[in-house]
C-alpha positions as a Python dict, from the first residue, in 0.01 Angstrom:
ca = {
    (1, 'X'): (0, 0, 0),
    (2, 'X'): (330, -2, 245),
    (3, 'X'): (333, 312, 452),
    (4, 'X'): (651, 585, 295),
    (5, 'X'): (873, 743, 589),
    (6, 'X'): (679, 1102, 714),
    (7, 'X'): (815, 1371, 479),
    (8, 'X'): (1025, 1594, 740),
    (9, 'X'): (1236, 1280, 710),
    (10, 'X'): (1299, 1402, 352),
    (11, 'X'): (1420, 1749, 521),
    (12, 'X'): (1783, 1736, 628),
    (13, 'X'): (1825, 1887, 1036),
    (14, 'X'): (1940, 2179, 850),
    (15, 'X'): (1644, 2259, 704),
    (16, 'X'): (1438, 2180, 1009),
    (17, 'X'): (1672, 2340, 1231),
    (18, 'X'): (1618, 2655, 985),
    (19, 'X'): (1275, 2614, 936),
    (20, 'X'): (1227, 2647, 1339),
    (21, 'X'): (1456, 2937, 1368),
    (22, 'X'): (1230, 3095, 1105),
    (23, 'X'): (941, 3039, 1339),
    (24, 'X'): (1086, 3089, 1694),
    (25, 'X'): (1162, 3479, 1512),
    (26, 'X'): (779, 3559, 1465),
    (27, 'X'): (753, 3518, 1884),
    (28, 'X'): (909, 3828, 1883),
    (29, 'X'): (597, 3986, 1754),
    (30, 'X'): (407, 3721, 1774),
    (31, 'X'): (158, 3697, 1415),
    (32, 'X'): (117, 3278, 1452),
    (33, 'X'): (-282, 3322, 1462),
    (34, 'X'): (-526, 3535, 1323),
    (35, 'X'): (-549, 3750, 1595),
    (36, 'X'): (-193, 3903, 1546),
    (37, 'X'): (-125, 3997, 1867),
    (38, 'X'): (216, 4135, 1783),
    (39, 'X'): (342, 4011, 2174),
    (40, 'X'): (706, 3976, 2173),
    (41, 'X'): (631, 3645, 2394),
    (42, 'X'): (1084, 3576, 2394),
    (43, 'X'): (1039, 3915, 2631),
    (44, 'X'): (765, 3687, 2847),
    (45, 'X'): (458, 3875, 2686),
    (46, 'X'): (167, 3710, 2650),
    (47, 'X'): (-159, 3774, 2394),
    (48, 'X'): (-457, 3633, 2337),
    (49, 'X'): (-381, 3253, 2371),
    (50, 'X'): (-182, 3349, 2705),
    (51, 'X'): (115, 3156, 2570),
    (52, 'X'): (496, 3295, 2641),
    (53, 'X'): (865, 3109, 2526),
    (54, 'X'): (767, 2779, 2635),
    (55, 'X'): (499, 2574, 2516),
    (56, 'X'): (264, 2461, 2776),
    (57, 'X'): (145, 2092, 2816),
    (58, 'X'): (-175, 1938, 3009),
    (59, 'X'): (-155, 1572, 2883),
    (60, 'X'): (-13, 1325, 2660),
    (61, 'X'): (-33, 990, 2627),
    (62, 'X'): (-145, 670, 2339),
    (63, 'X'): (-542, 808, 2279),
    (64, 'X'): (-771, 545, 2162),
    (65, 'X'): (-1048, 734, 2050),
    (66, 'X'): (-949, 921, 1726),
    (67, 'X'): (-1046, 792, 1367),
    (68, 'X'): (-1020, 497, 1315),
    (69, 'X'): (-767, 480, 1064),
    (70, 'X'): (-552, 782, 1310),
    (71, 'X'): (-611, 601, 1639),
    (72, 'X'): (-567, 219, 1498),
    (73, 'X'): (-515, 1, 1739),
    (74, 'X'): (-208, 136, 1948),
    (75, 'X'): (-316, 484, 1956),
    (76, 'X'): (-267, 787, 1847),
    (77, 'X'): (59, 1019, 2049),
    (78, 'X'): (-164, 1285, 2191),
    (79, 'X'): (5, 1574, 2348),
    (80, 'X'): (-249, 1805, 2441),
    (81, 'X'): (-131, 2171, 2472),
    (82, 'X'): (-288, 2398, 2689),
    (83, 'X'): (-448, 2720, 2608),
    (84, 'X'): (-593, 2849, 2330),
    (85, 'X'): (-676, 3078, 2043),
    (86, 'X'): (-1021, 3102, 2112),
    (87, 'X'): (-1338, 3093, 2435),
    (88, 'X'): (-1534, 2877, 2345),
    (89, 'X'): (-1864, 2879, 2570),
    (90, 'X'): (-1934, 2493, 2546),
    (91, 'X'): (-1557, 2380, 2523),
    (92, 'X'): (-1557, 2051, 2699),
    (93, 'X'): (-1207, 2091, 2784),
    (94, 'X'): (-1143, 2486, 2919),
    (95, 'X'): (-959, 2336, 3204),
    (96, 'X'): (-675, 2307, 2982),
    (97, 'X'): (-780, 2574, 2712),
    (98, 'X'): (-921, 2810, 2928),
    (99, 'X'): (-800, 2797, 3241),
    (100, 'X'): (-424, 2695, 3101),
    (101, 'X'): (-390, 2391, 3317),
    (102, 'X'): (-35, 2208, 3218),
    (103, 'X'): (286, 2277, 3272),
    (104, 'X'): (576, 2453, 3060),
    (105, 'X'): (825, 2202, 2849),
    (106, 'X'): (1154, 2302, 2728),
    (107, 'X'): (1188, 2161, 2344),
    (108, 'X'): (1414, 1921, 2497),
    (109, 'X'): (1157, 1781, 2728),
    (110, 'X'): (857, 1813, 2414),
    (111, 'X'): (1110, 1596, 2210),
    (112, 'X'): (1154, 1319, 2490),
    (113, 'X'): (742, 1315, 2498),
    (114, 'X'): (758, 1255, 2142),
    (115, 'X'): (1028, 948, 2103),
    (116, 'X'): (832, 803, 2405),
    (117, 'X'): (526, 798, 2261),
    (118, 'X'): (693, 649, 1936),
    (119, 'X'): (853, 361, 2188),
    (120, 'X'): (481, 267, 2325),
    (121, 'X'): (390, 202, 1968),
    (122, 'X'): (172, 504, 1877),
    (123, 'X'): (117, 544, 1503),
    (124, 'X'): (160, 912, 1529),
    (125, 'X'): (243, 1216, 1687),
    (126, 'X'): (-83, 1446, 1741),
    (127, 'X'): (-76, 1742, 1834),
    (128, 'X'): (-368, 1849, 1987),
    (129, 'X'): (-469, 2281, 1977),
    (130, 'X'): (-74, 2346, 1821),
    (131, 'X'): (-157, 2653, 1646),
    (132, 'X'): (29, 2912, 1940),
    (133, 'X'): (344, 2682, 2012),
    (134, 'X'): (447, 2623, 1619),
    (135, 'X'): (752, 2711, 1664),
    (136, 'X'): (829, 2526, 1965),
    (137, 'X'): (705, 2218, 1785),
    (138, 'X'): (938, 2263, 1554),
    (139, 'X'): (1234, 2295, 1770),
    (140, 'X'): (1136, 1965, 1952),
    (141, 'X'): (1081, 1787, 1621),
    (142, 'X'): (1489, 1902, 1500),
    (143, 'X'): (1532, 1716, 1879),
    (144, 'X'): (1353, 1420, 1814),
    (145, 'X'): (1394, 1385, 1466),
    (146, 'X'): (1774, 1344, 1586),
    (147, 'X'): (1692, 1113, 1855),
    (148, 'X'): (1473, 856, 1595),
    (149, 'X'): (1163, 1008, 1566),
    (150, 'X'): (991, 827, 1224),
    (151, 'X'): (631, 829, 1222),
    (152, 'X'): (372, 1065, 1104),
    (153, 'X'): (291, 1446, 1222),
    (154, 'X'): (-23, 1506, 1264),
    (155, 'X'): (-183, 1854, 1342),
    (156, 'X'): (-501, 1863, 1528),
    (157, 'X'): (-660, 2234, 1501),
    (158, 'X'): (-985, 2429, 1533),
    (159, 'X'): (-893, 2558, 1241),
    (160, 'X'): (-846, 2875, 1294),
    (161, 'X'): (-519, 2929, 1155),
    (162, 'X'): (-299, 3147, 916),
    (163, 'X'): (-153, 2994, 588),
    (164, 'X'): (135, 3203, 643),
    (165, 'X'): (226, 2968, 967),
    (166, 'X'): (72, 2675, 798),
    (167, 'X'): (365, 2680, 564),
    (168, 'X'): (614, 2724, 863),
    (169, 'X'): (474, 2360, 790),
    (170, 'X'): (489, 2235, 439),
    (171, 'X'): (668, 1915, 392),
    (172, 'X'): (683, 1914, 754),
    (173, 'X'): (304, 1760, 870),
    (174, 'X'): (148, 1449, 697),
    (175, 'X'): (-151, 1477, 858),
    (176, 'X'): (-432, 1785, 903),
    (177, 'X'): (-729, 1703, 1150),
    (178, 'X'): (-870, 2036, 1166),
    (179, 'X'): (-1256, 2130, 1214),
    (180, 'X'): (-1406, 2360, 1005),
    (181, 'X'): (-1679, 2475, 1306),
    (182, 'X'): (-1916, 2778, 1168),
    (183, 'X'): (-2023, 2956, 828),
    (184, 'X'): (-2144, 3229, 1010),
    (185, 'X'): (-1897, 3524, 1182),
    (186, 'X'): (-2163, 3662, 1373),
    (187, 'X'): (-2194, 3307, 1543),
    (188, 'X'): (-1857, 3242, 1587),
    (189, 'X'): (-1801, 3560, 1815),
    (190, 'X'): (-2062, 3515, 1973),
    (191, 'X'): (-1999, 3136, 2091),
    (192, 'X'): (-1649, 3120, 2022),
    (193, 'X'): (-1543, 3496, 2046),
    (194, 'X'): (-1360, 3356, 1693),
    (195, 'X'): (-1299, 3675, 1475),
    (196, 'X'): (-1304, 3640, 1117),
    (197, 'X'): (-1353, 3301, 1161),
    (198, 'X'): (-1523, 3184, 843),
    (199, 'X'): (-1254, 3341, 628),
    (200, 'X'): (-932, 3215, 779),
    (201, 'X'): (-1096, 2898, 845),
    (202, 'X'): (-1171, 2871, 446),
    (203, 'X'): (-820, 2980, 377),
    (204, 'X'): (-710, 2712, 633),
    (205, 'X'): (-803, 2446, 496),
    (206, 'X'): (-753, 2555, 106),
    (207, 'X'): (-355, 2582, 251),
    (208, 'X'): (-395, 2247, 421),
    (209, 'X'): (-482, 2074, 149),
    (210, 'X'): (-256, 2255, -132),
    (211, 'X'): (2, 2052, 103),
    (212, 'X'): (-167, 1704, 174),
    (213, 'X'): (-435, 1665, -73),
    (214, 'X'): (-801, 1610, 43),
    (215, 'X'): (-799, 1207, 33),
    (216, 'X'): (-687, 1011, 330),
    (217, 'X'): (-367, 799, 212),
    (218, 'X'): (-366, 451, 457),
    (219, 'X'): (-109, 141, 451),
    (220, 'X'): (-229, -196, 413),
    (221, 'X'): (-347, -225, 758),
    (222, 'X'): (-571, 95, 726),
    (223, 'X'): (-318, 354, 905),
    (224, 'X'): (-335, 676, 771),
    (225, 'X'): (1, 826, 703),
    (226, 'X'): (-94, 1158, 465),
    (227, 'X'): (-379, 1353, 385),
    (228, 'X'): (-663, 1500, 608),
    (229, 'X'): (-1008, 1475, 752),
    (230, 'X'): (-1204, 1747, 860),
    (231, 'X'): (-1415, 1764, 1176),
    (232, 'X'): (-1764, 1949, 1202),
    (233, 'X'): (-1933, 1936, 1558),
    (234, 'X'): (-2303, 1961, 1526),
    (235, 'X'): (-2426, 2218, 1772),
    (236, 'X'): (-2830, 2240, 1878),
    (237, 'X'): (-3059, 2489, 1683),
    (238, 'X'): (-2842, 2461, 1379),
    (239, 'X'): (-2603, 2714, 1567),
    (240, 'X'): (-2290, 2573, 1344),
    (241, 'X'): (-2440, 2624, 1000),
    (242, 'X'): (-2409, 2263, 928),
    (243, 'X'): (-2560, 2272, 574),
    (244, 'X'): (-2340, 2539, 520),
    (245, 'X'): (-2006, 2454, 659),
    (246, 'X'): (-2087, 2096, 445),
    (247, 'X'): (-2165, 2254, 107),
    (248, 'X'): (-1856, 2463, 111),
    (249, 'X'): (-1608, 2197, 145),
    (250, 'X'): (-1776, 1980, -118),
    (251, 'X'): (-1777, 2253, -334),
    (252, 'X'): (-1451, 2378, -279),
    (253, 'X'): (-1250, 2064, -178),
    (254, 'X'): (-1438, 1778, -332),
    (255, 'X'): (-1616, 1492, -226),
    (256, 'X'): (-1311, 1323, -180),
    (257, 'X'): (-1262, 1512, 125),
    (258, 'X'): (-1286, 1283, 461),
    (259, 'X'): (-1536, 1453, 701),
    (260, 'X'): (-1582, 1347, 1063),
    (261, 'X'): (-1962, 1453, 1139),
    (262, 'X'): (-1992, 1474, 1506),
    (263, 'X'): (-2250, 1422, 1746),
    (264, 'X'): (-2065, 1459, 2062),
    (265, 'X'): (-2180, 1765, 2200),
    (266, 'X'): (-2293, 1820, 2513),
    (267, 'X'): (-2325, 2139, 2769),
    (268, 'X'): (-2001, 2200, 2959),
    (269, 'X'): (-1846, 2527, 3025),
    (270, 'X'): (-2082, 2826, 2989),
    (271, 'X'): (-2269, 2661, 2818),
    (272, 'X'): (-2467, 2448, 3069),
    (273, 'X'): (-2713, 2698, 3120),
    (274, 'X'): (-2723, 2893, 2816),
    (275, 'X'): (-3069, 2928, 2648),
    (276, 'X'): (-2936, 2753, 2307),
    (277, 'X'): (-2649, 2566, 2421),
    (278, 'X'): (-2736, 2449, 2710),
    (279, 'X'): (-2920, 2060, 2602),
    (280, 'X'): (-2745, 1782, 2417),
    (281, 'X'): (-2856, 1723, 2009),
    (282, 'X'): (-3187, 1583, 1970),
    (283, 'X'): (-3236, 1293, 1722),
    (284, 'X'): (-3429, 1506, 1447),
    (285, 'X'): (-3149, 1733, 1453),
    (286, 'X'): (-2846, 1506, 1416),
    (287, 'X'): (-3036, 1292, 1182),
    (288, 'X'): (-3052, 1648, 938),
    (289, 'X'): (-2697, 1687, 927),
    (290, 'X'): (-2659, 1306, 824),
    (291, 'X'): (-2912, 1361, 501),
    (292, 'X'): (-2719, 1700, 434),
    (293, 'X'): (-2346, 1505, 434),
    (294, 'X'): (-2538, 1225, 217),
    (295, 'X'): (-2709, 1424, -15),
    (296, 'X'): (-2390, 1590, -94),
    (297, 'X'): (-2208, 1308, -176),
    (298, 'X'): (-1927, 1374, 58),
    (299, 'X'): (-1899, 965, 143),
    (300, 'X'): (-1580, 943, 299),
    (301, 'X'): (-1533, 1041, 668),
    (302, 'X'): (-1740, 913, 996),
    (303, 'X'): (-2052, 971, 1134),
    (304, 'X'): (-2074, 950, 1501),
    (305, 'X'): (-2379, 790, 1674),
    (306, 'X'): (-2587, 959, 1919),
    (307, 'X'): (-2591, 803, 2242),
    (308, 'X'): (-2921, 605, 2416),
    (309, 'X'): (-2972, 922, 2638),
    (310, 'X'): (-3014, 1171, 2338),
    (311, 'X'): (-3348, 1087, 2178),
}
């Protein structure tokens, strides 16, 4: 199947232009995430995610190491924004989401990053922890989108996001990547300091796919170009709900749904002493998540294999 142009292409500048005007207005008091900080970040405050007027950027650059079908075999236009909506104790990168390492692009400059990663060849543009710096996203995209921009949009998320800024979206993205990472609150706070997680991460991904569908549309050469895949990191001591977080999604989203069961954790962070947290997966325990995915038929999707030193 030939690959159709990204649908914000079907959006005239007018509506983008409006669409990120819409969004640039909720800074004011800011509501983007779950937390509703109500920051008026345009006056330089800052809530929860530490963000202000400009977004923030650590990295960005073709990454190799997605999906298969989202990295290919040019890559996949990572920008990686810094900060976050959440502290997580074992978050391999708190440099950047913690700590806030990066530095502050105009829309101007976020649109350049964009068409350049377009010129090297990337098959899309991923935007890695976007959930604080929507609208500034969206003023870059009016930018690029000017400038040539013409592949996909793809949204890379913990998941913990609102529907009402997920539709800030619609017709917009092509692409959601978000995890879906606990089934249990208590867990989340405690690990994540996520608050309501369970629910707006359920209502996140209901939203998501109301816009994408649950399949994973690809072009002849297997490069996805619409749809979504959900990630679930398997923690030790079943502290993610696995079985859970799995039977949810097949229930609610069908076993169409492409899920990305991952076995990449190890202890970083606060987590590298930490009584629960702080070894890598055992065997036994990865190897239970696999017969849970299998067992509920949820076929599509990955399954990441744990490395020689994790037995």
């Amino acid at each position: 199947m030939s690959r159709p142009q990204p649908s914000y292409l079907n959006l005239s500048v007018a509506e983008l232009a409006e669409r990120a005007a819409q969004a640039v207005a909720r800074l004011a008091h800011c509501d983007l995430c779950p937390r509703l900080c109500g920051v008026d970040r345009l006056a330089g405050q800052a809530g929860y995610c530490r963000s202000g007027r400009l977004a923030r950027v650590a990295s960005w650059h073709a990454h190799m190491w997605e999906e298969p079908p989202i990295s290919g075999w040019e890559g996949s236009g990572t920008i990686f924004f810094s900060n976050c909506t959440a502290r997580c104790l074992f978050c391999q990168n708190y440099p950047i989401s913690q700590m806030g390492v990066g530095e502050e692009k105009s829309s101007e400059a976020l649109a350049r990053i964009m068409l350049r990663l377009q010129r090297q060849g990337c098959h899309n543009i991923n935007l890695v922890t976007p959930t604080h710096y929507v609208p500034q996203v969206l003023e870059a995209l009016v930018l690029a989108r000017a400038g040539g921009l013409n592949i996909p949009l793809l949204y890379n998320t913990s998941g913990y996001d609102r529907p009402e800024t997920l539709r800030l979206l619609d017709g917009i993205v092509d692409i959601y990547l978000p995890d879906s990472k606990y089934a249990d609150d208590v867990e989340a706070r405690r690990l994540s300091d996520y608050v309501g997680y369970v629910a707006h991460n359920r209502a996140a991904l209901l939203e998501m796919a109301r816009q994408v569908g649950t399949g994973l549309a690809c072009d002849e050469e297997g490069i996805a170009y619409r749809g979504m895949v959900i990630r679930h990191l398997v923690l030790p001591e079943q502290l993610s709900q696995t079985a859970q977080v799995l039977a949810w999604i097949a229930a609610q989203l069908g076993r169409e749904v492409y899920v990305s069961l991952m076995a990449q954790y190890f202890p970083a962070h606060l987590a590298v002493d930490h009584p629960q947290l702080g070894r890598r997966l055992s065997v036994v325990e990865y190897d239970r998540a696999v017969q849970t995915i299998e067992a509920l038929g949820l076929d599509g999707g990955w399954r990441q294999e744990l490395e020689s030193d994790q037995a």
